[in-house]
VEXFILUM-592302 format. One record per residue: x, y, z of N, C-alpha, C in turn. Coordinates in pm, whole numbers, padded with zeros to 5 digits, always signed. Layout:
XYZXYZXYZ
...
***
This chain:
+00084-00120+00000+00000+00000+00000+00088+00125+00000
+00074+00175-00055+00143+00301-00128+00090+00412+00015
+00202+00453+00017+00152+00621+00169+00151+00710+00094
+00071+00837+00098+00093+00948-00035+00094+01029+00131
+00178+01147+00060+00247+01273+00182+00193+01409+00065
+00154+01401-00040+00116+01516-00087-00012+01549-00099
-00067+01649-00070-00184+01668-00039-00286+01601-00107
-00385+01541-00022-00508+01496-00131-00629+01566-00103
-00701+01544-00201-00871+01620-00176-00895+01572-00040
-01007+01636-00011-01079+01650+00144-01261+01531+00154
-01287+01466+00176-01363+01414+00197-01532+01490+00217
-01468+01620+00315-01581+01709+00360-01627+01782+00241
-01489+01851+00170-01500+01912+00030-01576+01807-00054
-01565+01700-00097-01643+01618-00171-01764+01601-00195
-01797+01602-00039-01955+01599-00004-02015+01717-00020
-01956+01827-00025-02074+01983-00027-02032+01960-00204
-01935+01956-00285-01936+01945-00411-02054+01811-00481
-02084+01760-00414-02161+01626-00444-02323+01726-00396
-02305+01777-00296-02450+01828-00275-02494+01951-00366
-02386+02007-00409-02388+02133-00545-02476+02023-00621
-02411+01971-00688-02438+01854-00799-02603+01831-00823
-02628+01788-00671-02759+01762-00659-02873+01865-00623
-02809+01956-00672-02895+02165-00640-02941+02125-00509
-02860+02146-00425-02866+02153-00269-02834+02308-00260
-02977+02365-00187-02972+02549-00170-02855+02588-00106
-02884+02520+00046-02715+02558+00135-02685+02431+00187
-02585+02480+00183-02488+02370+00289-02412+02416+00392
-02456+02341+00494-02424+02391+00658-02303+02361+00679
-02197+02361+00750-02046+02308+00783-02049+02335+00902
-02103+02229+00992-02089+02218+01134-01888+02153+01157
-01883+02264+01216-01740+02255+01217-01654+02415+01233
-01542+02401+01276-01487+02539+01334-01521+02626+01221
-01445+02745+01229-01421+02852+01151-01326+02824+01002
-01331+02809+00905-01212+02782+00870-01203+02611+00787
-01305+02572+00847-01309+02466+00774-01354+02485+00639
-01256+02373+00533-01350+02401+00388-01323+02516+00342
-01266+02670+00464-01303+02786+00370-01262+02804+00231
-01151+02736+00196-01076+02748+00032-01176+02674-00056
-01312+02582-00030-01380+02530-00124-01495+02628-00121
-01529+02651-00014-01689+02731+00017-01721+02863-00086
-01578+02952-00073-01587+03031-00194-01634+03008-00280
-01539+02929-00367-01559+02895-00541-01729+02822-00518
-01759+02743-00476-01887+02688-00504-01964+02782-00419
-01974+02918-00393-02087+03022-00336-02087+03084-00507
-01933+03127-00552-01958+03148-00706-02032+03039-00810
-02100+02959-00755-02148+02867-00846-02277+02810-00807
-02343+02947-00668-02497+02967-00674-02524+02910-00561
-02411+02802-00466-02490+02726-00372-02437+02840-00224
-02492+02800-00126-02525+02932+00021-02409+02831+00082
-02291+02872+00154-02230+02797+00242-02245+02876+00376
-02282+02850+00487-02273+02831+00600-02220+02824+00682
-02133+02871+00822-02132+02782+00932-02154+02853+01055
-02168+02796+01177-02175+02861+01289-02066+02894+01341
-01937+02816+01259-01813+02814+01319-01801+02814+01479
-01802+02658+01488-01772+02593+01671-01609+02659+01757
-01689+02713+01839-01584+02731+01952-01532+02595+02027
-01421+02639+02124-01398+02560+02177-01486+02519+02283
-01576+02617+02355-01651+02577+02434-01785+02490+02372
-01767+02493+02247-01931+02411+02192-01820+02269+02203
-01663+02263+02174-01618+02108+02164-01585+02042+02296
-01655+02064+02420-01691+02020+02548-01795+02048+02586
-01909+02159+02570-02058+02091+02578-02119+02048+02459
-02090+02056+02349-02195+02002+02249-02178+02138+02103
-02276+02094+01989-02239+02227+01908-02419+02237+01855
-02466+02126+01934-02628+02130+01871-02688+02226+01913
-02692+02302+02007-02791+02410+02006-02780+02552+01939
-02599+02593+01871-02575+02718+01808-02557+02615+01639
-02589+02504+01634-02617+02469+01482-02773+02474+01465
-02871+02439+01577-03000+02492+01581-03017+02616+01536
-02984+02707+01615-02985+02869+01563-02918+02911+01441
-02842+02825+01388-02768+02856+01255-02864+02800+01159
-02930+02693+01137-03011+02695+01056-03140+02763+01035
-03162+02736+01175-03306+02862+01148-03301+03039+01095
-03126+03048+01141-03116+03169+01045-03087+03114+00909
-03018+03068+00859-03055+03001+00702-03144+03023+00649
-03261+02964+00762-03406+02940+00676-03470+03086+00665
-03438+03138+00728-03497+03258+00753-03445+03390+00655
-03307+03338+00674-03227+03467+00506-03248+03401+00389
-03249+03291+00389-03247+03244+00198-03360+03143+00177
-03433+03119+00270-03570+03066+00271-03526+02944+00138
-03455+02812+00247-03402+02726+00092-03521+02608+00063
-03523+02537-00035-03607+02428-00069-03542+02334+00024
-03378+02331-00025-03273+02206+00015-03169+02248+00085
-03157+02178+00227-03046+02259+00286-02991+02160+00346
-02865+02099+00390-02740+02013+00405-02701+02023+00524
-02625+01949+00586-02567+01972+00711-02439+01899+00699
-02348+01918+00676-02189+01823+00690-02149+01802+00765
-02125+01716+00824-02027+01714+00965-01897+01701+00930
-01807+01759+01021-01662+01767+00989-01587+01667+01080
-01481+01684+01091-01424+01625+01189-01428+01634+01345
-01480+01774+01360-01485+01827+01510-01614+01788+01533
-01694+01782+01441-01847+01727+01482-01851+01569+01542
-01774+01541+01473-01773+01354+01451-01664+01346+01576
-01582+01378+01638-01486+01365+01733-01551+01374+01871
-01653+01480+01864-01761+01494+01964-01919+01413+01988
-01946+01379+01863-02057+01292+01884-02137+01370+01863
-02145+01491+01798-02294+01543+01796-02368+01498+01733
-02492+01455+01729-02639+01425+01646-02677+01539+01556
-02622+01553+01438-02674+01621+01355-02814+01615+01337
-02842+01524+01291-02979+01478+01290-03074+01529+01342
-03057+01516+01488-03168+01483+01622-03142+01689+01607
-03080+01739+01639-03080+01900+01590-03145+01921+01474
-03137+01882+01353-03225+01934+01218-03380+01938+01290
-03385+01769+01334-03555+01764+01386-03611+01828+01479
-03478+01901+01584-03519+01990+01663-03526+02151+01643
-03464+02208+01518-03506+02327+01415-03642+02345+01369
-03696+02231+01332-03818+02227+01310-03870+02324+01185
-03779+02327+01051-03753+02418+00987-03938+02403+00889
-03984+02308+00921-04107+02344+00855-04090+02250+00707
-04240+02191+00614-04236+02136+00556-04183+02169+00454
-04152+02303+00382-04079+02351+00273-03973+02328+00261
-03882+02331+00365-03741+02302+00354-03745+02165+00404
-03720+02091+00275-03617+01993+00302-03421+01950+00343
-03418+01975+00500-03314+02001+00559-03279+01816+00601
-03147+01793+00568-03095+01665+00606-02918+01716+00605
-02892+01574+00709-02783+01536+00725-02682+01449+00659
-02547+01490+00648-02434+01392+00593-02315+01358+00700
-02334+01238+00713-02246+01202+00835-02097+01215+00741
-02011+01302+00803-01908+01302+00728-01767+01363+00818
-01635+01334+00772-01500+01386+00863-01457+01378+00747
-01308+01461+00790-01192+01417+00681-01142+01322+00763
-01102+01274+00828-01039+01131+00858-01084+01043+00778
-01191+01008+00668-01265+00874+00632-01172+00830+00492
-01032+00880+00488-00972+00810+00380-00957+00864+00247
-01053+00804+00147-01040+00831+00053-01143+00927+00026
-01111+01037-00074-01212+01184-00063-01335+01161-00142
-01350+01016-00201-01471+01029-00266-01579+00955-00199
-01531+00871-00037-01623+00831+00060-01720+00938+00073
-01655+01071+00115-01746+01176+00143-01862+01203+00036
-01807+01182-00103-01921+01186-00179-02009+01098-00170
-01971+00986-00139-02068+00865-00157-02158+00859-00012
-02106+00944+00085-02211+00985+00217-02298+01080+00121
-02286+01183+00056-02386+01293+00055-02457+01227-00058
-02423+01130-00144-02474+01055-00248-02597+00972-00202
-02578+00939-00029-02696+00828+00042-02768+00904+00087
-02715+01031+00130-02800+01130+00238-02922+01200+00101
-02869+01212+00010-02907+01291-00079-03070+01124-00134
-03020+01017-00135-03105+00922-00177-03228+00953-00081
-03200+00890+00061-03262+00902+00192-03364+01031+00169
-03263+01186+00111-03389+01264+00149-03425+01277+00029
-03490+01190-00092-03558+01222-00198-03496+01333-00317
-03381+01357-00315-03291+01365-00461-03270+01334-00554
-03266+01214-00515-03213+01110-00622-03264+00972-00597
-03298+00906-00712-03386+00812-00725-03275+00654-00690
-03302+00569-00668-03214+00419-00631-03107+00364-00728
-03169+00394-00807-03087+00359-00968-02957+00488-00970
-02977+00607-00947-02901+00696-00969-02800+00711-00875
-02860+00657-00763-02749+00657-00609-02639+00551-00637
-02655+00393-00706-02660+00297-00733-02506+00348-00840
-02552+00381-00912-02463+00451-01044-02390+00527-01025
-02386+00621-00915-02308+00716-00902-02198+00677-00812
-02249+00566-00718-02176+00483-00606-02080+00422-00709
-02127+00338-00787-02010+00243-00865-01924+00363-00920
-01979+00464-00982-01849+00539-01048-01759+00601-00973
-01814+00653-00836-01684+00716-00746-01576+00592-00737
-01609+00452-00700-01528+00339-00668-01412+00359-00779
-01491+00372-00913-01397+00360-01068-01321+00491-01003
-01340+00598-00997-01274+00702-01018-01201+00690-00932
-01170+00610-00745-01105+00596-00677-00955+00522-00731
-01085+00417-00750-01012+00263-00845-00843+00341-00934
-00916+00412-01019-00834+00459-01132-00718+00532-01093
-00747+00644-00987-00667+00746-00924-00530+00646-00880
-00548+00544-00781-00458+00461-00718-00423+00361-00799
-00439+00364-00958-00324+00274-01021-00270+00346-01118
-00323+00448-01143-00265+00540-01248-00248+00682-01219
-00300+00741-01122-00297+00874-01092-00222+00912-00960
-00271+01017-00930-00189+01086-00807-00179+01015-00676
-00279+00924-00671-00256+00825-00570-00159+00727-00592
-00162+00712-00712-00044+00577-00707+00108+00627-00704
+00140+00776-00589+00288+00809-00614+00240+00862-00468
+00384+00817-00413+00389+00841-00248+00423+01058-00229
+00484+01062-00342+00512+01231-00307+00506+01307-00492
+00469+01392-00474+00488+01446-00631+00461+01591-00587
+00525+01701-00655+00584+01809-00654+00500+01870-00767
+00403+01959-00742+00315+02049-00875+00456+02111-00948
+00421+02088-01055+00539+02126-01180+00450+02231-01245
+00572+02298-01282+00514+02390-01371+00466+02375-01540
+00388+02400-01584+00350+02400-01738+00462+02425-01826
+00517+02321-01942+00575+02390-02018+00513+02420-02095
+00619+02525-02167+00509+02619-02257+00415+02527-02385
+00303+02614-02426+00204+02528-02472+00264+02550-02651
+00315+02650-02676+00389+02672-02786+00422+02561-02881
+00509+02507-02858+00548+02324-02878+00468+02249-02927
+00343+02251-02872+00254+02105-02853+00156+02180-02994
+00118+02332-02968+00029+02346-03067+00124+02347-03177
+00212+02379-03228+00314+02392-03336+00293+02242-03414
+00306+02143-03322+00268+02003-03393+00141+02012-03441
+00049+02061-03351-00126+02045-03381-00156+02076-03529
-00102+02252-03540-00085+02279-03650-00030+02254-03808
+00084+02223-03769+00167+02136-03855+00107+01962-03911
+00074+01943-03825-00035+01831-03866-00141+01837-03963
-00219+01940-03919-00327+01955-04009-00289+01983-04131
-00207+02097-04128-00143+02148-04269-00113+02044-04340
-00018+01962-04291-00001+01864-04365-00076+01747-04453
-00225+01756-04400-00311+01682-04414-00367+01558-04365
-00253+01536-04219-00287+01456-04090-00393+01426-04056
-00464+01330-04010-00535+01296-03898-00522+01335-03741
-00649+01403-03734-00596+01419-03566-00680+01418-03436
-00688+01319-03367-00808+01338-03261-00794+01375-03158
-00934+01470-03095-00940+01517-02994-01009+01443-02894
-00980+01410-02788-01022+01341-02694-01037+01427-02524
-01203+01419-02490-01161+01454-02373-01231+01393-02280
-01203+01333-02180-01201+01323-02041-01222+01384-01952
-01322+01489-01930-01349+01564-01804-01383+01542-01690
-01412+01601-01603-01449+01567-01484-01555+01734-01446
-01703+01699-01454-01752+01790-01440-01746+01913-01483
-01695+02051-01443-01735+02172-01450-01585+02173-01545
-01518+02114-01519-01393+02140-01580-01423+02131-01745
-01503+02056-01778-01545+02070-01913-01583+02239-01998
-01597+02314-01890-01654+02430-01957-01525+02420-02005
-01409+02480-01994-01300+02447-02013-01206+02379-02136
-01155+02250-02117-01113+02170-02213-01210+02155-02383
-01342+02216-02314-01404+02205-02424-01376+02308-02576
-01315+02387-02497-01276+02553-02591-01176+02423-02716
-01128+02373-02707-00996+02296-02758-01058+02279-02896
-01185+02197-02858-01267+02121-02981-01268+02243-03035
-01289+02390-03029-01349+02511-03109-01214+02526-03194
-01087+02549-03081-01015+02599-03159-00946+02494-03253
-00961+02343-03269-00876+02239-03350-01015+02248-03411
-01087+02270-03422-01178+02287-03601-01178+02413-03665
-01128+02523-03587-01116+02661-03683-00951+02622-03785
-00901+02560-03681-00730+02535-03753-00775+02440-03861
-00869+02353-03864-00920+02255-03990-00960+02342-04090
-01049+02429-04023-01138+02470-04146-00989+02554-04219
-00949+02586-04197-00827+02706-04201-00689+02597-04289
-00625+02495-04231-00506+02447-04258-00518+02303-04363
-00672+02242-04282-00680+02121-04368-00712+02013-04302
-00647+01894-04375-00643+01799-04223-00778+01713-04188
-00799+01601-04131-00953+01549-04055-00894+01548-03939
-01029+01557-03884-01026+01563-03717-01132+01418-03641
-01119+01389-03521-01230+01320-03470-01242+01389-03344
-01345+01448-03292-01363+01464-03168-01486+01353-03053
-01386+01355-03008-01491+01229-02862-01500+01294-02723
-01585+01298-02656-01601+01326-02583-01715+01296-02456
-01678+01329-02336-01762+01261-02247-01850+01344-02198
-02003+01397-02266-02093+01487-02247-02223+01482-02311
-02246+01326-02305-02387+01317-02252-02480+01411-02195
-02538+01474-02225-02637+01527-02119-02750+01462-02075
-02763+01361-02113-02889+01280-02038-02845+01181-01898
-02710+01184-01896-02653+01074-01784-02587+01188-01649
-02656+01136-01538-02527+01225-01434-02631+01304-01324
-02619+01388-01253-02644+01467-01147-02728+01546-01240
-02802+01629-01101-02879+01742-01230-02789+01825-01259
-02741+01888-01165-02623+02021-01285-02551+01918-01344
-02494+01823-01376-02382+01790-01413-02442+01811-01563
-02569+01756-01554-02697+01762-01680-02662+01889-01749
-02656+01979-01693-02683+02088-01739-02566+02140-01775
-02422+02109-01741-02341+02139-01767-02319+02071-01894
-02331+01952-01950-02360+01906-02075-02437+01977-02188
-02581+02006-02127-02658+02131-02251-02605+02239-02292
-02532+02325-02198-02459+02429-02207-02387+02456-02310
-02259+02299-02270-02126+02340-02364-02212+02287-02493
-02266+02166-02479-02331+02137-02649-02395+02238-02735
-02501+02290-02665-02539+02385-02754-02434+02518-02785
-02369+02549-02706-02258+02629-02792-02142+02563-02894
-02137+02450-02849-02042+02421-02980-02185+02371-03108
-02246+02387-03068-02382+02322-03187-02364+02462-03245
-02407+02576-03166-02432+02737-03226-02239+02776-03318
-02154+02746-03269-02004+02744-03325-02000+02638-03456
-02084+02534-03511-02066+02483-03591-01940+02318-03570
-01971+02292-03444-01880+02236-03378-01946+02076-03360
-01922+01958-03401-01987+01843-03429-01919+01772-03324
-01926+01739-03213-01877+01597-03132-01940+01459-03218
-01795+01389-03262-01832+01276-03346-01844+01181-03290
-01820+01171-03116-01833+01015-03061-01882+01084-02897
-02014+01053-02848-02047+01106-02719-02007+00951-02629
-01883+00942-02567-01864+00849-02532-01942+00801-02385
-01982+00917-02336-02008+00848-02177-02074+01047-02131
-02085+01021-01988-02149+01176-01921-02044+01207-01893
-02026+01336-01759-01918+01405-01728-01873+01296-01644
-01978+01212-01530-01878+01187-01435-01839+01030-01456
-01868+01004-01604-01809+00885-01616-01705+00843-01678
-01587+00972-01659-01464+00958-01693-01357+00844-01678
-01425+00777-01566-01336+00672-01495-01379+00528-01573
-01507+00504-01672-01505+00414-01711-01529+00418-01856
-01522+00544-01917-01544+00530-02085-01434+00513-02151
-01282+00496-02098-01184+00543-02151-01162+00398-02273
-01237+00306-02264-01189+00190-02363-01297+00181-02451
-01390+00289-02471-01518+00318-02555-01456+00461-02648
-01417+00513-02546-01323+00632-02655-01206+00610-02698
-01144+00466-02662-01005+00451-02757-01064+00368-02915
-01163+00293-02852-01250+00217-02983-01287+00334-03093
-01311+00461-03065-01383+00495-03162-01237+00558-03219
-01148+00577-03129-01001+00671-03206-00942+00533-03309
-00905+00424-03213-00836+00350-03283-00873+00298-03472
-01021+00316-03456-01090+00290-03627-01094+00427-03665
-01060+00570-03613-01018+00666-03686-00872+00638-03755
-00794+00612-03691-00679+00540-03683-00602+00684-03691
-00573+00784-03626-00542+00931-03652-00391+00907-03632
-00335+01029-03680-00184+01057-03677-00085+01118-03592
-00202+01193-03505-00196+01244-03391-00313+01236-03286
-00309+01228-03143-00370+01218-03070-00374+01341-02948
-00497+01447-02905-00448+01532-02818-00585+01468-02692
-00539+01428-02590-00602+01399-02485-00647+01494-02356
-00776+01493-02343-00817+01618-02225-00825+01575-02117
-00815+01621-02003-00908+01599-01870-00813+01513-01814
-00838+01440-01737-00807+01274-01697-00770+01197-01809
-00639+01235-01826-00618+01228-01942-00542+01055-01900
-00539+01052-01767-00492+00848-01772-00581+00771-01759
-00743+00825-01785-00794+00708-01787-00836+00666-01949
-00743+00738-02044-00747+00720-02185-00647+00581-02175
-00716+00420-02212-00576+00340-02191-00487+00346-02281
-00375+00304-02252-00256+00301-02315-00175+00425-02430
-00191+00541-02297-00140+00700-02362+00001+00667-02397
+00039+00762-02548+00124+00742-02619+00225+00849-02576
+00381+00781-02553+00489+00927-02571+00454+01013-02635
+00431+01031-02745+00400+01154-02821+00274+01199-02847
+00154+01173-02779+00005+01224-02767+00066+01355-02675
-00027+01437-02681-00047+01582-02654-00107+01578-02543
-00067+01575-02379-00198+01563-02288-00257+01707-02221
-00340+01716-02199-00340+01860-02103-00460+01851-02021
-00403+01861-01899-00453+01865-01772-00416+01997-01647
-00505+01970-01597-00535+02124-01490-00524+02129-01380
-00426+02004-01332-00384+01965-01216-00204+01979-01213
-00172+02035-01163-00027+02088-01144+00064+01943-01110
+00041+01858-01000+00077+01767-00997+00035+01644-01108
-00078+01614-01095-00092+01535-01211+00003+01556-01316
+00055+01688-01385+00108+01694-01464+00262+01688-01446
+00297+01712-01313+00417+01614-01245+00433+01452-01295
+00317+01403-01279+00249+01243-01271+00345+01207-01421
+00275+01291-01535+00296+01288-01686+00432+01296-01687
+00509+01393-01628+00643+01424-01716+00699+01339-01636
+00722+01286-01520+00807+01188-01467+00819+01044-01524
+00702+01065-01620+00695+00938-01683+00662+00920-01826
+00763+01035-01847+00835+01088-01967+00733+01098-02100
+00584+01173-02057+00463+01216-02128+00598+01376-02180
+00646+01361-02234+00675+01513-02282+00624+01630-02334
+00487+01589-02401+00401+01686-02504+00281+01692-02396
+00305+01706-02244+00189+01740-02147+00201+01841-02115
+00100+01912-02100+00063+02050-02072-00023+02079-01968
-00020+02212-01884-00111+02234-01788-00182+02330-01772
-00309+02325-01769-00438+02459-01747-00423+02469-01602
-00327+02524-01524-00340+02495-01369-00437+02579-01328
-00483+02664-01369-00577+02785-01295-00748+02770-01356
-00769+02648-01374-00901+02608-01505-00986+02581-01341
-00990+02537-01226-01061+02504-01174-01151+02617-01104
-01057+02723-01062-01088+02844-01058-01200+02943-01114
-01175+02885-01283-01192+02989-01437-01355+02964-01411
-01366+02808-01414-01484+02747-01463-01609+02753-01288
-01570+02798-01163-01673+02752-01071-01765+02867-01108
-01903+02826-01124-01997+02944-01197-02012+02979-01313
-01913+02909-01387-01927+02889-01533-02092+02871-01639
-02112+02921-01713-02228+02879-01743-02230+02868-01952
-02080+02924-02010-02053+02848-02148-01893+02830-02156
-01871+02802-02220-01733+02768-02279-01611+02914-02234
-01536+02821-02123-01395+02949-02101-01267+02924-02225
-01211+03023-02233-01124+03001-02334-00986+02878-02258
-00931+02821-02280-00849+02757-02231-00713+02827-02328
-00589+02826-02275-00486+02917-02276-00437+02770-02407
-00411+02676-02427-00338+02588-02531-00448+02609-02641
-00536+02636-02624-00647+02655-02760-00585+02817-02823
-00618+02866-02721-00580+03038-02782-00465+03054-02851
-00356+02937-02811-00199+02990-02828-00205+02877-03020
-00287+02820-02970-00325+02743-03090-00357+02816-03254
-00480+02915-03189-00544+03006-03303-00430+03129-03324
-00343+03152-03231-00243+03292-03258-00138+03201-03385
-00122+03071-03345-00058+03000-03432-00076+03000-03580
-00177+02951-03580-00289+02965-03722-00293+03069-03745
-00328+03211-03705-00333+03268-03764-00217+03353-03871
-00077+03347-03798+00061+03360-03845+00122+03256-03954
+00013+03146-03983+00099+03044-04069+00043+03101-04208
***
């Protein structure tokens, strides 16, 4: 068993990102001051209410249920929500408070549907936490058996995947910096011109798609422009997934529909990155292309080539790549940022440097 010492996602973070997913109004964070605060931001930019009473030390020797009582009923009372959450953190769970037995003692009234997610960061791996707000979310009428069911197996894949190919499967890794994207589009280009084959492949993971998706815009303006066939695949279903995740699918489609922009293979939804990757090599491999540029999660594409183009938005991950001598990998490190609240297509910085390309040839 592999020890990892470099930071991993948060379990607690998982679960309020899992309750976004499922248009959860607010989400409570029973837990100090400070907890979560680096996630709570970005997802308040992306419409959902974060919360907390922030626990003293005196609530972590008598209890924290009676100033999380009063914290929700102010909730209910400023943003009057349909759906409102309760997380427990680690300081909740260390103490034993009854989240629960507090919601029922708020008494927030039949409109708001208010429930609990038993949750810490101690529980391991960060997508347990999702798969708590994934049951809590079943339990209080979110999401239907089949969908809890589905979403459970894919966190496992996406765990699964992380710890034989990704950032889990390396005890320490060091965020590297991006080399320049210059390089990688120079081939892109040069390809087409030439009259290459070239596919685009992406792999997202949720919101990050607003994102990677710009790529597909700018490798068909360089077609229409240099020459060349293209295949684009991609994982954006909009009928499969969470409700926003849903919607994050209609979004980017209909703008690349309005751009003149054709996805030739809808391999899978957003969050089923972890298991389409041998459905989107099927449709590349009978393209049989000359070049390959890979998006997102870009290792759960099997058997990535030295010279495929990867680009990913994870600083380490892209550590992951060059240590293991991916040379033509690239990094959007600031894409997670770009996209929380996103609602069409952000420009991604290897697309742009792409079209300045094209346009000089």
């Amino acid at each position: 068993m592999t020890v990892i010492y470099h930071p991993r996602p948060n379990p607690i973070v998982a679960a309020m990102y899992t309750l976004r997913d499922m248009d959860v109004d607010v989400v409570v964070t029973h837990g100090p001051a400070g907890c979560s605060f680096m996630a709570s931001r970005p997802l308040e930019n992306a419409g959902v209410r974060i919360v907390t009473y922030a626990l003293k030390d005196n609530d972590l020797i008598f209890g924290g249920a009676e100033p999380l009582i009063r914290t929700l009923k102010e909730a209910k009372k400023n943003f009057n929500p349909r759906t409102m959450a309760v997380v427990g953190t680690c300081a909740s769970t260390i103490i034993g408070d009854d989240i629960a037995a507090a919601i029922r003692r708020a008494d927030l009234g039949p409109d708001c549907n208010c429930f609990a997610v038993d949750c810490s960061g101690c529980m391991a791996d960060n997508t347990q936490g999702a798969i708590r707000a994934i049951k809590a979310g079943l339990k209080a009428g979110l999401i239907d058996q089949a969908e809890c069911d589905r979403q459970i197996s894919l966190l496992k894949a996406a765990t699964d995947l992380e710890k034989k190919r990704g950032m889990a499967a390396k005890a320490y890794l060091s965020p590297a910096v991006s080399p320049t994207k210059m390089h990688v589009c120079r081939v892109i280009a040069n390809a087409l011109k030439e009259g290459k084959k070239v596919a685009v492949i992406m792999l997202a993971k949720k919101e990050l798609a607003y994102r990677f998706a710009d790529m597909f815009v700018a490798v068909d303006e360089a077609r229409k422009r240099l020459g060349g066939k293209t295949l684009f695949v991609a994982n954006m279903d909009g009928s499969l997934g969470l409700p926003r995740i849903r919607r994050y699918c209609s979004n980017i489609n209909a703008e690349l529909d309005a751009d003149g922009v054709n996805i030739d293979v809808m391999c899978g939804g957003l969050d089923e990155y972890a298991v389409v990757g041998e459905k989107a090599k099927a449709a590349v491999d009978e393209f049989q292309p000359d070049l390959k540029i890979i998006m997102g999660i870009c290792h759960a594409y099997p058997d990535m080539g030295k010279e495929d183009i990867l680009i990913t938005d994870q600083p380490r991950q892209l550590a992951n790549y060059l240590e293991q001598n991916y040379l033509c990998a690239v990094g959007e490190v600031s894409s997670h940022t770009m996209v929380m609240g996103a609602t069409g297509i952000v420009h991604l910085e290897t697309a742009d440097t792409l079209r300045e390309i094209v346009r000089e040839m």
